[in-house]
C-alpha positions, 0 to 999 in steps of 0.5 A, spaced: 481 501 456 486 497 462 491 502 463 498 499 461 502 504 466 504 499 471 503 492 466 503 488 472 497 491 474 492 489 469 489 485 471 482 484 475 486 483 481 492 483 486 494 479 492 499 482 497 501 478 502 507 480 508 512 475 509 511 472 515 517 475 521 517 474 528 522 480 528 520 484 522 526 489 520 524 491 514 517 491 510 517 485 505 511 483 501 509 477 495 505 479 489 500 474 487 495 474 481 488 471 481 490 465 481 496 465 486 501 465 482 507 471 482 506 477 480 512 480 483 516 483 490 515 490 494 521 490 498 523 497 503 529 499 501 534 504 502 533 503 510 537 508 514 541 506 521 537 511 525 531 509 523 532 501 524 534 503 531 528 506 532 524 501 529 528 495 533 527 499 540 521 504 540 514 502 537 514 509 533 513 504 525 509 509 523 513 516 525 519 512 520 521 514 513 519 508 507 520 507 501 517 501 498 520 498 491 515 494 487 518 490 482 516 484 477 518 477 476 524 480 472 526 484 477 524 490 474 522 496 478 514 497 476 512 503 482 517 506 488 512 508 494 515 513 499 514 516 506 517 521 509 518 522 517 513 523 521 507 524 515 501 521 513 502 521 506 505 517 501 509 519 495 507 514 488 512 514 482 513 509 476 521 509 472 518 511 466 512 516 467 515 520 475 510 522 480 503 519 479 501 522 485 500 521 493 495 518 498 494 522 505 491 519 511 485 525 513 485 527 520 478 525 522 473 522 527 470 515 525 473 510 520 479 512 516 479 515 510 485 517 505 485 522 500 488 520 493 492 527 490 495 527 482 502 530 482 499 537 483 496 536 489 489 534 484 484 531 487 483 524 484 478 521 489 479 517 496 480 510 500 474 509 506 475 504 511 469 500 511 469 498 518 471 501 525 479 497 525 481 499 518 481 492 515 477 493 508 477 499 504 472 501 498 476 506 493 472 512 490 474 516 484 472 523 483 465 523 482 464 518 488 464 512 483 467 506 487 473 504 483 476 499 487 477 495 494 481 492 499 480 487 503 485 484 508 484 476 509 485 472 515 493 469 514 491 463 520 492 463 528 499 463 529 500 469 524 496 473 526 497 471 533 504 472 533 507 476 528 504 483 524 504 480 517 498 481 513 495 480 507 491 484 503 486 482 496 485 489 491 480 488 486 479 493 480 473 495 477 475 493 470 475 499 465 479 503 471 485 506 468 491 510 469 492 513 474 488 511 480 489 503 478 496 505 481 494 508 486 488 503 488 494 498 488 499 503 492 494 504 497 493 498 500 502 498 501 501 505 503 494 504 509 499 498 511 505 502 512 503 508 515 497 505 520 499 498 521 507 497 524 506 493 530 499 495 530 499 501 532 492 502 529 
């Protein structure tokens, strides 16, 4: 049975669309459903001065804190992302249920891969690149059962050319539940965050 956690994500997929900046302050992003229509918001809140002057005047995105809000078209808050300083790792929480767990980057040669943990640090499974410049990713559970996926898409020449914005497709297994459907959602806001910033990667 479709996990009812995160209601917005119970469905076969999600669209993640960054919003098109030339100068982009904080991280915001459109939600989309399989067919184009909108799902919701995540917008970084609660941004501090110190870490907007670095992020305006240094190329060190991915040293800074975050913290993501995802919310649905009412404006309620579904999930909360958090990334700490100078970390790999990115906290996931929902209003109603707590700590669903963290997603955290592996130091390793080769293609990226993320490790998938519960709130006591369980093992839940793991997010492998599935090409050398990190753009799609195949997400596997504990037993090596792939999950989910995600894929950037091609947002056209002038934002890609001109401006960091991406976009991103999650595909879900249908019968993938709590709580690795939110963490296969996050994932894709947490590789974009922690190695994506003016691309750095």
């Amino acid at each position: 049975m479709v996990d009812q956690t995160v209601p917005m994500l119970a469905r076969p997929g999600v669209g993640i669309h960054q919003r098109r900046k030339f100068f982009e302050l904080r991280n915001e992003y459109t939600l989309v459903d399989e067919a184009g229509q909108p799902l919701g918001t995540a917008t970084q809140e609660r941004q501090s001065f110190l870490a907007l002057l670095v992020r305006i005047f240094s190329a060190l995105d991915v040293a800074l804190p975050m913290t993501l809000e995802v919310r649905d078209t009412a404006g309620d808050v579904q999930l909360e992302l958090h990334k700490p300083w100078f970390t790999w790792r990115v906290e996931v929480s929902a209003p109603d249920v707590g700590a669903i767990g963290s997603i955290r980057k592996q130091i390793r040669v080769g293609k990226a891969r993320f490790s998938l943990q519960g709130p006591a640090g369980e093992a839940l499974g793991e997010v492998r690149a599935q090409n050398w410049r990190a753009r799609d990713f195949a997400i596997f559970d504990p037993v090596d059962t792939e999950v989910a996926r995600v894929t950037k898409e091609w947002r056209g020449l002038l934002t890609e050319a001109f401006s960091d914005a991406d976009s991103y497709a999650v595909a879900f297994q249908p019968q993938l539940g709590h709580p690795l459907r939110a963490l296969s959602f996050a994932s894709a806001l947490a590789v974009d965050i922690v190695m994506k910033q003016k691309d750095t990667n």
